[in-house]
N, C-alpha and C positions, 0 to 999 in steps of 0.2 A: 540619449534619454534612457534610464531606468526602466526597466520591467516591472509590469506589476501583477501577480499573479490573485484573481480575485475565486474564490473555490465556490461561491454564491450566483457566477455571472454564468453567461451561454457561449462566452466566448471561446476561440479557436487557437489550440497552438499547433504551430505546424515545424519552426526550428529548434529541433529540440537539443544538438549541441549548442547551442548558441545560449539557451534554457542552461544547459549543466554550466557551462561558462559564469553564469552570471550568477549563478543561485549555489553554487561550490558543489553541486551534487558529481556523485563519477561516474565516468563509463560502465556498464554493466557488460564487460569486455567475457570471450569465451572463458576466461581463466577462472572467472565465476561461477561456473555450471558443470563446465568438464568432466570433472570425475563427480558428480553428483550420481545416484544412481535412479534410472527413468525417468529424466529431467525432462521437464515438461515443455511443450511445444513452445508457449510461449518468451520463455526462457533462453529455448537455442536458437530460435528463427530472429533475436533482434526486439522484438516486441517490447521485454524490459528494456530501456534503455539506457538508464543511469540507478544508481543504488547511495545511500550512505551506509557505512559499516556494514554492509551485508556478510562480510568476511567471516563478522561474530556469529553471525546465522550455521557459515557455511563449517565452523570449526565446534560446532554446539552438534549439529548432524551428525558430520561423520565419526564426533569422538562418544555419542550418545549420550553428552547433557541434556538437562532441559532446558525447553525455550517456548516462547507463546506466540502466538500468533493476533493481533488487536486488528481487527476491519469493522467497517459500520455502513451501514442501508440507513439512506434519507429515507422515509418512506410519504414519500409525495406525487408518485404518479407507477405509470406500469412496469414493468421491469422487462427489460432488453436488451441484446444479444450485449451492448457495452458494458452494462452490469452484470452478464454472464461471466467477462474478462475474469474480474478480479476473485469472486465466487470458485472459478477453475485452476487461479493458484493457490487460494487457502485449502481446497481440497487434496492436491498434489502436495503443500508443505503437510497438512493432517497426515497424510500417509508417510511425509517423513520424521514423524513422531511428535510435531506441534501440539501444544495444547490451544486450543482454537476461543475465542473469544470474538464473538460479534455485538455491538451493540447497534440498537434499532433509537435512532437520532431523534428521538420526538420532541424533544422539548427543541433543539433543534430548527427541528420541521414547524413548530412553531412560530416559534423568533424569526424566522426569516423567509417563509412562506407562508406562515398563517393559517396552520392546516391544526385541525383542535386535536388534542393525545387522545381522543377517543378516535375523531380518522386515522389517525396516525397510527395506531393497535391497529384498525381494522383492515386496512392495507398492507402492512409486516403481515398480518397472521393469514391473508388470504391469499397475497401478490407472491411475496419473496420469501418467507421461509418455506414453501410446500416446493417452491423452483430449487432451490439451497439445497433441501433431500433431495427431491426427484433426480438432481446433477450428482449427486453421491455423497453429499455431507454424511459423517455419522456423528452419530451421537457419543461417542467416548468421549471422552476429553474436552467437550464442548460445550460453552455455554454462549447461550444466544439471550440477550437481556435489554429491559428498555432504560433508557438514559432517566425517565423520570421517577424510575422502581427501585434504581441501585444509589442507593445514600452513599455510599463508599465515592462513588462518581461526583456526587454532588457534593462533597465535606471535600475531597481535594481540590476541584474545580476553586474553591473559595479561600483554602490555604494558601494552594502555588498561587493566588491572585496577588498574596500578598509581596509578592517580586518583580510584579508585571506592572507599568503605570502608563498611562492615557496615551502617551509619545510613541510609544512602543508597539501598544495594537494602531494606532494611526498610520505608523508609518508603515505597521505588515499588512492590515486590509484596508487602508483606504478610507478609516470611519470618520464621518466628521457631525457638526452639531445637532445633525437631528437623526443618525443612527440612534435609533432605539436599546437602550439598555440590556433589554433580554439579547438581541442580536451582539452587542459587545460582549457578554459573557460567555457567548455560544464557543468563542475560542477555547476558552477555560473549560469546559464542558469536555471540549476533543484531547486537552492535556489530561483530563482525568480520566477520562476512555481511558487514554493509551497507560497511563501511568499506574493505575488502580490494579492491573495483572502481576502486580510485579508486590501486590502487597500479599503479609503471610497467608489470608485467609484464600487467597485466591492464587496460592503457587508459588507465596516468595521471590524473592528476588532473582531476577534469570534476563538472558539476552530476549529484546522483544524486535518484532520482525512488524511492519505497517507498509500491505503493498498498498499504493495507491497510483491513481492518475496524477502527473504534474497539476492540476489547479488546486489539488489539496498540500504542497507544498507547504505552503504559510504555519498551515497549524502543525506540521513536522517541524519546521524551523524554529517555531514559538517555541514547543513543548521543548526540546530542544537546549535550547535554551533557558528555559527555565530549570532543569533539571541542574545544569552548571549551573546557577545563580543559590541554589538549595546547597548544594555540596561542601564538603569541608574540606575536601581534597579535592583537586588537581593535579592528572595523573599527563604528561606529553612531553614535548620540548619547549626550551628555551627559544629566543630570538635567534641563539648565536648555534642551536639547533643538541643543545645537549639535553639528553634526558632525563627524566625524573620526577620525583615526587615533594608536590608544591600544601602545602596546609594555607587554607584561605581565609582562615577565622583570625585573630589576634589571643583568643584565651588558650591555654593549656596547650602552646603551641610544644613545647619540648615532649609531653604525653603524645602529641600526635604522631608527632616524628618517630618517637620510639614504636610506637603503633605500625607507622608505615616502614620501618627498618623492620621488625617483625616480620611481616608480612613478603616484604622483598626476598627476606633471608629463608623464608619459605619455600621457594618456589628455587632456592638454590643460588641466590644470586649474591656473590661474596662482594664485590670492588663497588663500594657503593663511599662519598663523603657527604654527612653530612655539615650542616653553615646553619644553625640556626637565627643566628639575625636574618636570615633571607627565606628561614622560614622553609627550608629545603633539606632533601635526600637527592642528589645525583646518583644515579644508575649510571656506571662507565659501562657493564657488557651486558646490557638487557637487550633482548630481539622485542621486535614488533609484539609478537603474541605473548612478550612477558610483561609488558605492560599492558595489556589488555585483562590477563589477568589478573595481576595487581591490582588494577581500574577494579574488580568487579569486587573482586575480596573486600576493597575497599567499601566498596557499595554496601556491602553487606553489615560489616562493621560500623559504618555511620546509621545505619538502621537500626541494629542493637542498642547504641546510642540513643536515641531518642529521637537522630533526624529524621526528615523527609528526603531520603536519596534513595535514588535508581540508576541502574542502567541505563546509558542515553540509550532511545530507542534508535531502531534501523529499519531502513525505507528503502522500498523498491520503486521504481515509477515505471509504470505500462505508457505506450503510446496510445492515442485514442481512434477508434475505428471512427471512418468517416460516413457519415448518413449516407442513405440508398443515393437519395438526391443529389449529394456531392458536398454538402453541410456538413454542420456539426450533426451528429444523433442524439434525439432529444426525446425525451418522453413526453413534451407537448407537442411536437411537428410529426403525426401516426406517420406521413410518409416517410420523415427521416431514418427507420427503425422497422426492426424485424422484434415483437415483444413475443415473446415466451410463453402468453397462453391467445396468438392471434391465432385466427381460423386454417387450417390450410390453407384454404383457394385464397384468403387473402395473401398469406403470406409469399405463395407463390406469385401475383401479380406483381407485388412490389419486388423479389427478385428480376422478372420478364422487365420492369420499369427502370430500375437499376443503369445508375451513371454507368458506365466501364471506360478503358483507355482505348477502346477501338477508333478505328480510322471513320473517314463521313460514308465511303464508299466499302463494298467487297473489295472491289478493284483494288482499292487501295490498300487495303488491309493484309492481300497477300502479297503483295509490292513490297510494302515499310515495315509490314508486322504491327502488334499492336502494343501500349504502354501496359502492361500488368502493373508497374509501379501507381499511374493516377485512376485504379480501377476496383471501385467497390466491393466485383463481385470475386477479383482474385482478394481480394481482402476477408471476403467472408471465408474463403480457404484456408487461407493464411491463418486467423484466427481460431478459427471453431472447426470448418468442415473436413477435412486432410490432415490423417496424424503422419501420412509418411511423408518425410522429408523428400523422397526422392520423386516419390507420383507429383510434391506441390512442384519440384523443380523441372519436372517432366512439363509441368502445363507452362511453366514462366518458360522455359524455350522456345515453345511448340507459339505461346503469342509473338515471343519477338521476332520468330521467324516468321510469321505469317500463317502457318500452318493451323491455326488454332482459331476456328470464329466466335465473336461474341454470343451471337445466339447458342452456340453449342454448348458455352461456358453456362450462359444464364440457367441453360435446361438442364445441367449437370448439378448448379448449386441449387436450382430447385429444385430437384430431385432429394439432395441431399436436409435442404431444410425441412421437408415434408418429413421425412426418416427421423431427424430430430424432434421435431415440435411434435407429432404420434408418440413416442419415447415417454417427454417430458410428459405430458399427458395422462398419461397411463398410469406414470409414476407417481404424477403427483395424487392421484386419489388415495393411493396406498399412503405416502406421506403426508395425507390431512390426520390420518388415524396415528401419526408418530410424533407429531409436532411438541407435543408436554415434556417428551424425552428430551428436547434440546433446551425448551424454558428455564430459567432459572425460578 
């Protein structure tokens, strides 16, 4: 049976190879971070675990093009250590020269949980952008903007619709005859998010980066797709796996071609045949990264044009931290979650309450060791509390061997949450006074 990934539900995914297998996403393997420089914890430890195109990311860094960064906050409840995750790679990619875009999902948060854009402000502007600074966002290159303010958002969302038809969002989310209308558009909404950075007022055309959690899948996949269905080129291989440059339109097909021969011949690439009945340019010695940037040139050029083309965008997917309880982490279940502005003393009870992989007994536990793999609070390490690799691998030993007690662990990471959430606190009064700097 088919998977279905619903990004509105509370549901749990737990096989996430099984996830890239079925949904074509790839490995987010070392060869992706490597030579990055101060690659974030998240990133080395496994955490990402599959990407699309991230490669475009990784070759826009190191050679210093530019490139943008698209995320977005539902803002319909408190914000917590899980929404911390993705918050802490747009900050790490900002420091690697992203231009940062956040949109705050309200219309959104409307359509599909009912929350009015006046809650919806008032929650962004109190909950998650003061957390956003307080964790190190700056304000260069950033703009943080609501989905019902930016028209740009909304005039694509209703263009690219015109490619998308009823079949299509049914069978990616599941809608059927009494989804609500606003809720069907909310897809279209997330394609102009991501696609609207890429237009000239807002930075031009450039490789865009969308980390998310696997259940926001669908609308990567969508957007995705829709982007192919707008284009006039077709930059990859054939069936029979030869490469080249494909024109998708039937008008001015010979201008195209010479267009895309142009273009090829740019970047140095002489053994090229063209077939125009087939509507093609074969590339016989292009690499990899020569059609990627052909692909982009191209991009560029069909925008001149007068089309709607972009760079497909690229995704990263995080794994999701498991609630204190052993659940999902929700921002309606307070115990499933550690939020961002809870009290101390609470915070620390629900670490002391915290599932972990220890054994029922002492006894036991120095006997077998314990699992750090099904254990919350090594999760809270893993994630957020321990940047050194070697102190987190120092404690994964120390449990398997037994050497390591749960209570020791609890009283360590609540130690460390207190250190935290004091931090964030402090900071954030100072970033209630900076917040207009990131508004658009």
């Amino acid at each position: 049976m088919a998977i279905r990934i619903d990004p509105w539900s509370s549901a749990t995914y737990g096989d996430y190879s099984k996830l890239r297998e079925e949904f074509g996403i790839q490995e987010f393997t070392e060869e992706m971070w490597k030579d990055l420089p101060n690659t974030h914890r998240l990133l080395r430890r496994g955490v990402i675990f599959g990407h699309r195109d991230f490669h475009r990311i990784k070759r826009c860094i190191k050679s210093g093009k530019k490139w943008a960064i698209l995320t977005g906050l539902m803002p319909s409840g408190k914000m917590h250590l899980g929404h911390k995750m993705v918050i802490d790679e747009v900050i790490f990619y900002q420091s690697m020269g992203a231009d940062i875009f956040i949109g705050i999902a309200d219309i959104e948060a409307f359509a599909t949980r009912g929350i009015s854009l006046k809650e919806a402000e008032r929650i962004a502007l109190e909950e998650y952008v003061p957390n956003y600074i307080a964790l190190g966002l700056k304000p260069k290159n950033c703009q943080i903007y609501f989905q019902s303010k930016r028209k740009e958002v909304k005039d694509l969302a209703y263009l690219l619709g015109k490619k998308v038809n009823w079949s299509q969002l049914s069978a990616t989310y599941g809608f059927s005859g009494s989804t609500n209308m606003a809720h069907v558009f909310a897809p279209l909404l997330q394609a102009g998010d991501i696609l609207h950075v890429q237009l000239d007022k807002y930075g031009g055309v450039r490789p865009t980066l969308v980390p998310v959690g696997i259940d926001q899948d669908p609308h990567l996949r969508l957007c995705r797709d829709i982007v192919q269905a707008h284009r006039l080129f077709s930059v990859g291989l054939t069936r029979d796996g030869r490469k080249g440059i494909f024109v998708k339109v039937d008008e001015n097909v010979e201008k195209l071609l010479g267009i895309a021969e142009d273009v090829a011949g740019s970047i140095g690439l002489e053994k090229m045949e063209k077939i125009e009945k087939y509507k093609a340019l074969y590339l016989v010695d292009a690499s990899e990264e020569d059609m990627e940037r052909i692909d982009e040139e191209l991009v560029r050029i069909e925008s001149e044009l007068g089309n709607l083309s972009f760079i497909t965008p690229s995704s990263t997917y995080h794994m999701f931290m498991t609630g204190l309880n052993g659940q999902k982490m929700s921002s309606s279940v307070p115990e499933s979650a550690i939020f961002l502005t809870d009290p101390i003393e609470e915070a620390r009870k629900k670490v002391m309450k915290a599932k972990t992989g220890g054994r029922v007994t002492l006894e036991e536990q120095r006997k077998y060791g314990g699992n750090p793999e099904e254990c919350v609070v090594y999760q809270l390490f893993l994630y957020h509390l321990i940047e050194s690799d070697k102190e987190l691998e120092n404690i994964y030993i120390s449990c398997k061997n037994g050497d390591l007690i749960c209570g020791d662990c609890k009283k360590r990471a609540a130690e460390a949450i207190e250190n935290l959430l004091m931090d964030l606190k402090e900071k954030r009064e100072s970033a209630k006074e900076s917040i207009r700097d990131f508004m658009s």
